[in-house]
PASEBA-1860 file (N, C-alpha, C; in nm, 3 decimals):
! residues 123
1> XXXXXXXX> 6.814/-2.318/1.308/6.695/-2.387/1.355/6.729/-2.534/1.378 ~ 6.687/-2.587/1.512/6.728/-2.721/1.526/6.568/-2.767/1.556 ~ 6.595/-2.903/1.471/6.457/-2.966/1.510/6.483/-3.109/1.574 ~ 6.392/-3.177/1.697/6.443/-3.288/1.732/6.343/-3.416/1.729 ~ 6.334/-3.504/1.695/6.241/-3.625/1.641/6.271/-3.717/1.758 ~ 6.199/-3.791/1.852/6.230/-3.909/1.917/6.173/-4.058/1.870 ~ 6.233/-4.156/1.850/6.197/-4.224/1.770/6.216/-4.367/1.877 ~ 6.120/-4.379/1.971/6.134/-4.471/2.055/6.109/-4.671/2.034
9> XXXXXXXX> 6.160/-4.687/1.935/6.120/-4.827/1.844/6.272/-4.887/1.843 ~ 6.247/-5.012/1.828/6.317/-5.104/1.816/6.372/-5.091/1.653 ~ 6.484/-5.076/1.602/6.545/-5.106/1.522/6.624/-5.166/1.494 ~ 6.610/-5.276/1.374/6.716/-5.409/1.369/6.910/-5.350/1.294 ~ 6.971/-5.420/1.319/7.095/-5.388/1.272/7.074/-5.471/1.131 ~ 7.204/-5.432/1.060/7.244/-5.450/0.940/7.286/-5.590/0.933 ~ 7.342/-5.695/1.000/7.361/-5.789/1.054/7.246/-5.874/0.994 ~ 7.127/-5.805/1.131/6.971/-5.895/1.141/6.874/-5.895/1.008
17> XXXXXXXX> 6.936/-5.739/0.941/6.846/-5.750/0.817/6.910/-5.826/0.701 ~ 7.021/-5.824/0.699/7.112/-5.943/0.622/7.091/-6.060/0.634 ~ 7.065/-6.140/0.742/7.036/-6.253/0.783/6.903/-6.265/0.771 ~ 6.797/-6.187/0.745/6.627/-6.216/0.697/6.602/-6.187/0.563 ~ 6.721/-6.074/0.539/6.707/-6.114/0.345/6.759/-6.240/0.307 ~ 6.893/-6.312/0.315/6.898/-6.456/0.310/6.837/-6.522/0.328 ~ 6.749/-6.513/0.444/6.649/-6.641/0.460/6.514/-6.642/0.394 ~ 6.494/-6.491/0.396/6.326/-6.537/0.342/6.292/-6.355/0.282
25> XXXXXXXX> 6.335/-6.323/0.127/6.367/-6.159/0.090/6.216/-6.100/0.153 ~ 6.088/-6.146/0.103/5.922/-6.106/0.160/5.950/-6.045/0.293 ~ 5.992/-6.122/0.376/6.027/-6.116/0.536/6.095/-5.949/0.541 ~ 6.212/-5.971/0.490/6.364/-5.857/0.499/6.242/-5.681/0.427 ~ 6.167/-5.780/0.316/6.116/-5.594/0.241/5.993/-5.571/0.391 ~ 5.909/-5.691/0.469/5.841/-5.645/0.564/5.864/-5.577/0.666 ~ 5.975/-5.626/0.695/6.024/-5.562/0.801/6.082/-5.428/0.772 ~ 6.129/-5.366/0.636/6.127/-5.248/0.605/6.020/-5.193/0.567
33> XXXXXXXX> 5.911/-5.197/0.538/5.815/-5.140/0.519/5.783/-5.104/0.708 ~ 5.718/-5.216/0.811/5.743/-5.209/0.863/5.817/-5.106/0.967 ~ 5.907/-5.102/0.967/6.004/-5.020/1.052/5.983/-4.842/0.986 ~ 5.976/-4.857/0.818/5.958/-4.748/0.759/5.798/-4.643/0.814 ~ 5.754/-4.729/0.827/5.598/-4.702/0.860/5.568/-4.626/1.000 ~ 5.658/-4.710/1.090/5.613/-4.693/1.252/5.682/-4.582/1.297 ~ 5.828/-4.547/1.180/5.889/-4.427/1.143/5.787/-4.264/1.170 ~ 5.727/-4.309/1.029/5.633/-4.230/0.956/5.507/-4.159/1.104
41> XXXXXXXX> 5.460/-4.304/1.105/5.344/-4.285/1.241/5.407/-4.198/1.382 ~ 5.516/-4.253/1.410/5.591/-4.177/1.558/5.600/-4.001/1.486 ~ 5.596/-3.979/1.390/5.683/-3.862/1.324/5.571/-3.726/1.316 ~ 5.399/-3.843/1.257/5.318/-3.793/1.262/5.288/-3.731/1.396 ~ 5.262/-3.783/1.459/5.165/-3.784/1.592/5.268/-3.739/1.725 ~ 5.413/-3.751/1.688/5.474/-3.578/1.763/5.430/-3.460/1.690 ~ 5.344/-3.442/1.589/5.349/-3.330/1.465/5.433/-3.253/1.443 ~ 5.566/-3.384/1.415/5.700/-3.314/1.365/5.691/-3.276/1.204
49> XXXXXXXX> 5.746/-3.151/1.195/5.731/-3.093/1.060/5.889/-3.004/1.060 ~ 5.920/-2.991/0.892/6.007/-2.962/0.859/5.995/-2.894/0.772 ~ 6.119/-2.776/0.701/6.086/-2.724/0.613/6.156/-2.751/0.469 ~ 6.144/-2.753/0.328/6.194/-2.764/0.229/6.372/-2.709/0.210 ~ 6.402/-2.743/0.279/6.512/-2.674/0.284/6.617/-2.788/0.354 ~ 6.766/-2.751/0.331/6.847/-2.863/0.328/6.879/-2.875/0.472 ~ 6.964/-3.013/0.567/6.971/-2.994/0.674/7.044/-3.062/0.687 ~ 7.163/-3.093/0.812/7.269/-3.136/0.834/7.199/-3.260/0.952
57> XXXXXXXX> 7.169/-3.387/0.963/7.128/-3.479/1.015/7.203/-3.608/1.130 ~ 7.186/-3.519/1.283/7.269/-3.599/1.375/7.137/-3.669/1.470 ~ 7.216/-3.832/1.469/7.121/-3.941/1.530/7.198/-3.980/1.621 ~ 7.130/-3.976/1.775/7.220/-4.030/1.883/7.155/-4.151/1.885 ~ 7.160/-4.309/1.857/7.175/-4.439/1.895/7.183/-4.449/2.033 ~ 7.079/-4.501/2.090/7.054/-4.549/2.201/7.044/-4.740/2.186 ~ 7.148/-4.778/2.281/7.177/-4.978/2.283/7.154/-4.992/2.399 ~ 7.098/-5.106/2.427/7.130/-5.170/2.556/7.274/-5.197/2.605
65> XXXXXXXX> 7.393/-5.244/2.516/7.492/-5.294/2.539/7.605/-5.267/2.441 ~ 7.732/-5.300/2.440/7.784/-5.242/2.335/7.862/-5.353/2.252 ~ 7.747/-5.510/2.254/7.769/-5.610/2.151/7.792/-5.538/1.997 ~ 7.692/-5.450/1.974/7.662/-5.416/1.820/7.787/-5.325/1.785 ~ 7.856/-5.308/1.628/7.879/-5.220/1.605/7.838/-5.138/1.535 ~ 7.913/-5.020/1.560/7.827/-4.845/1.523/7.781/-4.866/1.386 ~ 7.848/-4.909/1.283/7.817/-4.933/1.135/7.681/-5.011/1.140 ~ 7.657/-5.143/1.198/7.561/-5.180/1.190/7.386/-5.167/1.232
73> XXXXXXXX> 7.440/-5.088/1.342/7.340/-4.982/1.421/7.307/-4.847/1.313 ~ 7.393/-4.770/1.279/7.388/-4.632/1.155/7.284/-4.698/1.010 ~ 7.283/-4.811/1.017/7.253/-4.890/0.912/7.078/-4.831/0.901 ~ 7.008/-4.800/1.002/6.881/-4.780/1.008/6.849/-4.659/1.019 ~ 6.920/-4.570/0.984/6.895/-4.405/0.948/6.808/-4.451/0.839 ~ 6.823/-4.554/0.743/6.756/-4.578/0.597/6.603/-4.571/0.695 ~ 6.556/-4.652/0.771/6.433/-4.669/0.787/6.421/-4.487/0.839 ~ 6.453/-4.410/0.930/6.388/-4.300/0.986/6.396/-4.208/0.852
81> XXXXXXXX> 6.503/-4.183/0.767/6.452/-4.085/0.626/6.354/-4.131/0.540 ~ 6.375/-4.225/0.533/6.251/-4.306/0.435/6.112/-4.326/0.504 ~ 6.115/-4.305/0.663/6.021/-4.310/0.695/5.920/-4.167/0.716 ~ 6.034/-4.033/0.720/5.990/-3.922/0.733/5.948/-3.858/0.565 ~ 5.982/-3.953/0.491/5.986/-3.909/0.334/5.804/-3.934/0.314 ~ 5.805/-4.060/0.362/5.701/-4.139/0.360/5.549/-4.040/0.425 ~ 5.596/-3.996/0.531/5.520/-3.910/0.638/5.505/-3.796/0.526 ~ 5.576/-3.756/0.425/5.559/-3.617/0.382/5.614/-3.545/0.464
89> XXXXXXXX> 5.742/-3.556/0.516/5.774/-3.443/0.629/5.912/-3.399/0.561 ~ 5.969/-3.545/0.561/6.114/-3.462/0.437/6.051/-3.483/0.272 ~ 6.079/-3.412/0.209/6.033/-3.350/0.103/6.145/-3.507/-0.011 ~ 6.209/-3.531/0.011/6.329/-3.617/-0.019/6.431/-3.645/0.035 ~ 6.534/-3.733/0.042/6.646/-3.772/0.113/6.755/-3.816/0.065 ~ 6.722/-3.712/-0.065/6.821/-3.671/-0.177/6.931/-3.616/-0.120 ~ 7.053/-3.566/-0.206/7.158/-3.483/-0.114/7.118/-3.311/-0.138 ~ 6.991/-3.292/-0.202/6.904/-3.185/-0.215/6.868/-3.117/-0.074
97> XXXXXXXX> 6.816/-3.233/0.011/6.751/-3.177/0.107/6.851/-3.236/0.263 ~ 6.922/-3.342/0.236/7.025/-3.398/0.329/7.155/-3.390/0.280 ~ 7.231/-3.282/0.394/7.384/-3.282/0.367/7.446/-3.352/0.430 ~ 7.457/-3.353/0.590/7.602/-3.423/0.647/7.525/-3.523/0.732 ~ 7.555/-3.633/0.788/7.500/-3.706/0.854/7.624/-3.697/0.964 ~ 7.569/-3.727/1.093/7.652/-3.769/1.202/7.591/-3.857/1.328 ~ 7.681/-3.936/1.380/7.629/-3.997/1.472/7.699/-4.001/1.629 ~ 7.620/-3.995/1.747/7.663/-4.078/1.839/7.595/-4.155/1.915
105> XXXXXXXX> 7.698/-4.244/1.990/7.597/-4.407/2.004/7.628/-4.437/2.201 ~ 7.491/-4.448/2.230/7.501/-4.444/2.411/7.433/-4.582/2.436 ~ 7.496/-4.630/2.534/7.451/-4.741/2.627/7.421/-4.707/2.730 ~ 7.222/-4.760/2.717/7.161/-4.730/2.817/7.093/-4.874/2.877 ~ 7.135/-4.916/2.940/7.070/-5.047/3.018/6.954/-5.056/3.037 ~ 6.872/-4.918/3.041/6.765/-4.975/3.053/6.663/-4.977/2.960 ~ 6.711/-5.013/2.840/6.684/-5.028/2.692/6.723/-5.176/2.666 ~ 6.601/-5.274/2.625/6.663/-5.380/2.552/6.629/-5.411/2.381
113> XXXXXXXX> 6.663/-5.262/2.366/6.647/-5.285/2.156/6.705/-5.133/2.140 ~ 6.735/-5.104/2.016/6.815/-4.979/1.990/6.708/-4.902/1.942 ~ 6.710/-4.770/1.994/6.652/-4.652/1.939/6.719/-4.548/1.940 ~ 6.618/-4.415/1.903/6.711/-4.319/1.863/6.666/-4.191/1.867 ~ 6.709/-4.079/1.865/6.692/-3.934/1.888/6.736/-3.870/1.746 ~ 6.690/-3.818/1.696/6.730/-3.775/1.515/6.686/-3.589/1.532 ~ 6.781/-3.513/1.543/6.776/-3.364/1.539/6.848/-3.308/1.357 ~ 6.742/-3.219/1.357/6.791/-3.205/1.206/6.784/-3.058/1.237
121> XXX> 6.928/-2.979/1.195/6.976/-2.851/1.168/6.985/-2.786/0.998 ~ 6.916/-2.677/1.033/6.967/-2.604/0.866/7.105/-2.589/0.863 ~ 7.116/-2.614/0.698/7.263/-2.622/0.651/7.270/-2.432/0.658
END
């Protein structure tokens, strides 16, 4: 069973959230709540649902350009599990219910912020 989530939002790199926890931590937890949330809401209102059961988790990264690197871009899987945890849709994002993660990362120009496509397969 493959399931596929589109998650059309702007997500910051590891970089940008590093540089707003230094400056101001309130800011860095808002913007994760934030990002965690709009997660949650996109997740709802495809009425994506999942089942209790474990799943192997591939996110294709969509950039405008290929300034960023992949590590720092992968960095925001935290906001889409935590945001589907949040939704009640993954049950946890324990290694209970998440086994393998994988990624690949496309430059699309006509994107100016990174998003993403998240398909989750039973293990």
């Amino acid at each position: 069973m493959k399931k596929e989530l589109i998650l059309n939002i702007s997500f910051p790199s590891l970089n940008e959230y590093i540089n707003l926890e230094r400056s101001n931590k309130f800011a860095a937890a808002q913007m994760k709540k934030s990002k965690t949330q709009s997660v949650a809401y996109l997740a709802i209102a495809q009425k994506f649902q999942l089942e209790d059961k474990k799943y192997n988790v591939h996110i294709t990264w969509y950039k405008p350009n290929a300034k960023k690197d992949h590590d720092n871009i992968a960095f925001a899987k935290k906001f889409v599990l935590d945001g589907l945890v949040l939704a009640k849709i993954l049950k946890s994002d324990s290694p209970k219910f998440i086994n393998n993660f994988s990624d690949d990362f496309i430059i699309d120009k006509t994107r100016d912020y990174v998003s993403c496509k998240v398909v989750f397969n039973l293990v």
